[in-house]
N, C-alpha and C positions, 0 to 999 in steps of 0.2 A: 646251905648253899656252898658248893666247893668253888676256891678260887683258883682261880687259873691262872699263867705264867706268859705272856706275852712278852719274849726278844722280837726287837728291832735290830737289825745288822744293818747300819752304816746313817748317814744322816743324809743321802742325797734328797732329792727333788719332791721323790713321791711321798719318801717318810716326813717332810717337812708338813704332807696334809693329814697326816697319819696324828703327827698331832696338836695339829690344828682340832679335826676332830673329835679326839682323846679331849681335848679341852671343855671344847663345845657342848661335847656329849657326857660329861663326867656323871653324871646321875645315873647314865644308863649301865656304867661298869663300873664303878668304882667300887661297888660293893663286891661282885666277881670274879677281877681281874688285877692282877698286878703288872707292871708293863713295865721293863728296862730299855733303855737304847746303849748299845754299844757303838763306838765312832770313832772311827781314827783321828777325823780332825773333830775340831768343836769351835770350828768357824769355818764352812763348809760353802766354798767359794760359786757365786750363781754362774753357771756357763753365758747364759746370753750377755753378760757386762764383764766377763775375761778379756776379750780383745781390747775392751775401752779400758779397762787398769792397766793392761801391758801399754798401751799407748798414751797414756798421763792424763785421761778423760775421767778417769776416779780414782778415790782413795779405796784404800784397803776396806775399812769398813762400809765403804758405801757398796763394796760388789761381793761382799761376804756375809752368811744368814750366820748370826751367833746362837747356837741349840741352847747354851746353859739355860737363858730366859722361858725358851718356848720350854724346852723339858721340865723347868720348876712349874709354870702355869698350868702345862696338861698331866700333873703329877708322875713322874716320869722320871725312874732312876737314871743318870746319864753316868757312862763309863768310859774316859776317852783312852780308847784302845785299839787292836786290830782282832779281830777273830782270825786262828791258826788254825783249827780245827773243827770239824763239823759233823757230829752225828746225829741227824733225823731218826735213825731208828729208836738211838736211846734216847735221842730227845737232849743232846747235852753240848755244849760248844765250850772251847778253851779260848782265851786270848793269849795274847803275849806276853799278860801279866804273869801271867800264870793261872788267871782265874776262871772257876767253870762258872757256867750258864747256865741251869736247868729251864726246860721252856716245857709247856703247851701245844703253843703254838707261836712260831715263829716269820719274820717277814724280811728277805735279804733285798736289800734295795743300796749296793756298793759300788756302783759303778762301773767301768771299765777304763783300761789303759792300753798304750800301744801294744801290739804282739812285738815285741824286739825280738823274743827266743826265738823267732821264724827265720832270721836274717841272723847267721853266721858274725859273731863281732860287734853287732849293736849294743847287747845288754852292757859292754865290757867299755864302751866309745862314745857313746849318743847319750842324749838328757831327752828323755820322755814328754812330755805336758802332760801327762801323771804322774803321778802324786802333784795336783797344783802347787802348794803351797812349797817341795822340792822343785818345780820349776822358776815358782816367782823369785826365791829366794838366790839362784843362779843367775835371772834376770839382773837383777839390783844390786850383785857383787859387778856383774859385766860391764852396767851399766858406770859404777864408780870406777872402774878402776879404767873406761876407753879410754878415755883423755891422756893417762900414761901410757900406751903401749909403745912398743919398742917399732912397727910397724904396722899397717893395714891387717886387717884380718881378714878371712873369710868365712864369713857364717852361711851353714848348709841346713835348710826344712827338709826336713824327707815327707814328703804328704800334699798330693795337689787337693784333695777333699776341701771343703769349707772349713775345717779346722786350721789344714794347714796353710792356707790362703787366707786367714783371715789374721792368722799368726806374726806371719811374715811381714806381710802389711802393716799391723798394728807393731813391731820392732823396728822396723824400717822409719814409720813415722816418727816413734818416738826418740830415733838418731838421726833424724834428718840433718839434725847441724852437724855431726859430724861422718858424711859419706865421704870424706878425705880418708876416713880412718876406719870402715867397715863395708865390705862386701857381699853383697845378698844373694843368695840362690835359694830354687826352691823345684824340687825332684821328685818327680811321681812316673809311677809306675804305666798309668794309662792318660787318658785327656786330661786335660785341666776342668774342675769341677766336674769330673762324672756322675752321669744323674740328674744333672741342673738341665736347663733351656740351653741352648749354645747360645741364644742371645744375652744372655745372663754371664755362663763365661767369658765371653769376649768383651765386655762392660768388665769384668774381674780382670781380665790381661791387661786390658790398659792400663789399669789404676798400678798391673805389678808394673808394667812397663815407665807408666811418669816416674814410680819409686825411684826406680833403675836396679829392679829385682828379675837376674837371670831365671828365665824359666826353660825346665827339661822335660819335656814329654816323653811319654814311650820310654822312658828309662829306669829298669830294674836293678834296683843293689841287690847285687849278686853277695858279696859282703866285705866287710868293715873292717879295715886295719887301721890305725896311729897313725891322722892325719892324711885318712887315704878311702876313696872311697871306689869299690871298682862292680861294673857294671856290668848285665851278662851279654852286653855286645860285647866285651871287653875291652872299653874306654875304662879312665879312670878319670877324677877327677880329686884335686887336694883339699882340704878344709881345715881351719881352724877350729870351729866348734859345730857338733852337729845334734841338731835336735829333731827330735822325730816325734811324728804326728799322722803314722798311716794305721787306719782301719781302730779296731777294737779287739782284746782282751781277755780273759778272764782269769783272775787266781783261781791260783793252780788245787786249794783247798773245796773249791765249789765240785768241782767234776770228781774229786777223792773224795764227798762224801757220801757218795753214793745216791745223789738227788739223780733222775732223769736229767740227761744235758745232754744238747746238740752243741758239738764244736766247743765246750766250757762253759754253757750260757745256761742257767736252768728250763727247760722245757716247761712251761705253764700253760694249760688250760685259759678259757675264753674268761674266766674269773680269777686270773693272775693267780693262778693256786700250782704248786708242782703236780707233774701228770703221775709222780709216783710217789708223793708222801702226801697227801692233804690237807696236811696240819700246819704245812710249809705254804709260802706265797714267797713273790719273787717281784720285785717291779723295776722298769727304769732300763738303763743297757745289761744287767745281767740276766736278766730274764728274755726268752723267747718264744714266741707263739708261731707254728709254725704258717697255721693256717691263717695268720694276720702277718705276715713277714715284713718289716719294716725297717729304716735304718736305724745306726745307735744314736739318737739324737737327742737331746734335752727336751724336746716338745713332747715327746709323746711318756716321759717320766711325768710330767706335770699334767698331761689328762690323765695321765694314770690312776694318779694321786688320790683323786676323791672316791675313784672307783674300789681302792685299792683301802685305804680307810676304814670304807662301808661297808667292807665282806669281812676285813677282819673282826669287827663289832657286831656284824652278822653271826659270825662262825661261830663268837664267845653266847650270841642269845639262842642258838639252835634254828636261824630264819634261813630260809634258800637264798642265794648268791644271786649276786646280779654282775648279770657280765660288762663286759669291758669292748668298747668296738672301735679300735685305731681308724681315726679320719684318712682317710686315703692319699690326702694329702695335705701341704698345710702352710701355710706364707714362711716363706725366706727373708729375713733380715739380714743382710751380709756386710761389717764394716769394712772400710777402705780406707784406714789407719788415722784420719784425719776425724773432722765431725763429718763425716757424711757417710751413705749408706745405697746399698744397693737391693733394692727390695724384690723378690721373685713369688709369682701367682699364678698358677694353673697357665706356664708357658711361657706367662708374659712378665716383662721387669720394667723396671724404673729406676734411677739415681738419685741422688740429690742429696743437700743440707736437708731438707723436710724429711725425710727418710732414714735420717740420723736420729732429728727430734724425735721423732713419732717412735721409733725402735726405743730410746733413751726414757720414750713416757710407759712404753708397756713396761719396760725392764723395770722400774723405780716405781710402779705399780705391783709388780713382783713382789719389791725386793718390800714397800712398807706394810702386804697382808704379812708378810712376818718377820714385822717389831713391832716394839713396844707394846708387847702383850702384858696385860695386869691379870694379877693370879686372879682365878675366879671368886667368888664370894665364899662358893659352895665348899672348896680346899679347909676355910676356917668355919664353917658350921660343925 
């Protein structure tokens, strides 16, 4: 029996069921299959409990999956790296290390980050909320050093989406004692929360409004100078520090390897498989289905997941695929920087402390199907 070479690229959401599986399922491959993950980071931070760690509702570890455990239990070489290069045809990927990858079959599940290169001056001025852990990290310098400043600041979001509203809120809270010494805004290009309920948005304005967080509709950064931010009405507006948080992304290495991509995103099939390599699969925001078109959101990585798992263990036993069918739509939990939460459902929302709780019990439901996993039995037979 020939074994085969399964890469993992990146540790987000989907690959986290990938292996789970791998775990579960170890009898059915392990004689087969060989399976690496490469990962930039190797504590791969849950998006639905970001806003509660930027606002002092958790620790580090409690909103962060640690791979090293899950990869020793689902026997799983782990490499903490980035992949620079990527060829499907010959089958071979480089990291930064220096080091190649020979695959089989491979599965990119990496994420997404802001597009900054689209907006003149950002790459060069603005702090992303990707790479999390370069965000959190400017966070918690910011944080120690308010108390000394020489004067007020001004902190500028670029991003009215749920990301960037849930951002702003959550840094806002976590400075409440000191609004003598920091200024909030938060700039988006279209409505506030586009996509949502309006009834949902305007429960979101208020909560920017008690903060005392300027909001700017309708307004496009045209682009970004040192401390300057000018707009294509041609207003401008000054900032101290600017972070940004509009749309999604993709490395720049995906679309150069000659995968099928729309816009940087891999094109996948209704079984998260590339429409032009087969042996590739995609899940999570870098991946796009055209004919399922959905936002880049952390939900629909985690239904992904199991679906996404089961074809690649598929693909290695020679069984037909089974597709993948994105729920059309799917509950909103939205924090409001405090314990509380603004919940959105087919139109309709709600608020409240119970709405925190209840978001706080899915997420920590999340976050314990993966820990404390114990190596299987089977690993030492």
């Amino acid at each position: 029996m020939t074994t085969q070479r399964l890469l993992l690229v990146g540790g987000g959401h989907a690959h986290l069921f990938v292996l789970e599986a791998l775990r579960k399922r170890l009898p059915e491959w392990r004689d087969r299959l060989q399976v690496a993950m490469v990962s930039r980071d190797l504590h791969t931070p849950y998006s639905g409990m970001l806003p509660g760690l930027i606002a002092g509702h958790y620790r580090h570890n409690e909103a962060h999956v640690h791979l090293a455990p899950l990869a020793a239990a689902a026997q799983v070489e782990l490499a903490q790296a980035s992949i620079v290069s990527f060829d499907p045809a010959a089958r071979v990927a480089l990291d930064d290390c220096g080091r190649q990858w020979n695959f089989d079959l491979a599965s990119l599940d990496i994420g997404s980050a802001p597009p900054l290169a689209r907006v003149p001056g950002a790459q060069d001025h603005a702090l992303p909320v990707k790479p999390v852990d370069v965000f959190l990290q400017q966070w918690r310098a910011f944080q120690a050093q308010a108390d000394s400043l020489a004067r007020p600041v001004h902190m500028v979001v670029v991003g009215g989406g749920a990301g960037g509203v849930e951002l702003v809120l959550a840094m806002a809270h976590r400075m409440a004692g000191r609004r003598d010494r920091v200024k909030w805004s938060l700039v988006t290009r279209g409505e506030l929360l586009a996509g949502y309920p309006r009834g949902a948005a305007r429960r979101m304005a208020r909560h920017l409004a008690r903060q005392g967080i300027a909001v700017l509709t309708g307004t496009d950064v045209l682009r970004v100078e040192p401390d300057m931010l000018h707009f294509a009405d041609g207003s401008t507006a000054a900032y101290d520090a600017l972070l940004w948080a509009t749309g999604a992304g993709a490395q720049p290495w995906v679309a150069q390897s000659g995968l099928a991509c729309l816009d940087g995103f891999v094109h996948v099939d209704s079984h998260l498989r590339s429409v032009s390599h087969g042996h590739v699969f995609a899940a999570g925001d870098i991946a796009t289905d055209p004919l399922q078109p959905r936002d880049k959101a952390g939900v629909y990585a985690v239904r992904q997941g199991p679906v996404l798992a089961d074809n690649l263990l598929r693909t290695v036993a020679g069984q037909p695929l089974a597709a993948y069918l994105a729920q059309r739509g799917h509950l909103s939990l939205l924090g409001t920087g405090p314990r509380h939460a603004v919940a959105v459902w087919q139109g309709l929302s709600w608020e409240g402390g119970w709405v925190w709780r209840w978001k706080d019990a899915i997420d920590r439901k999340f976050m314990q199907r993966f820990s404390d996993w114990d190596v299987p039995n089977q690993i030492n037979s």
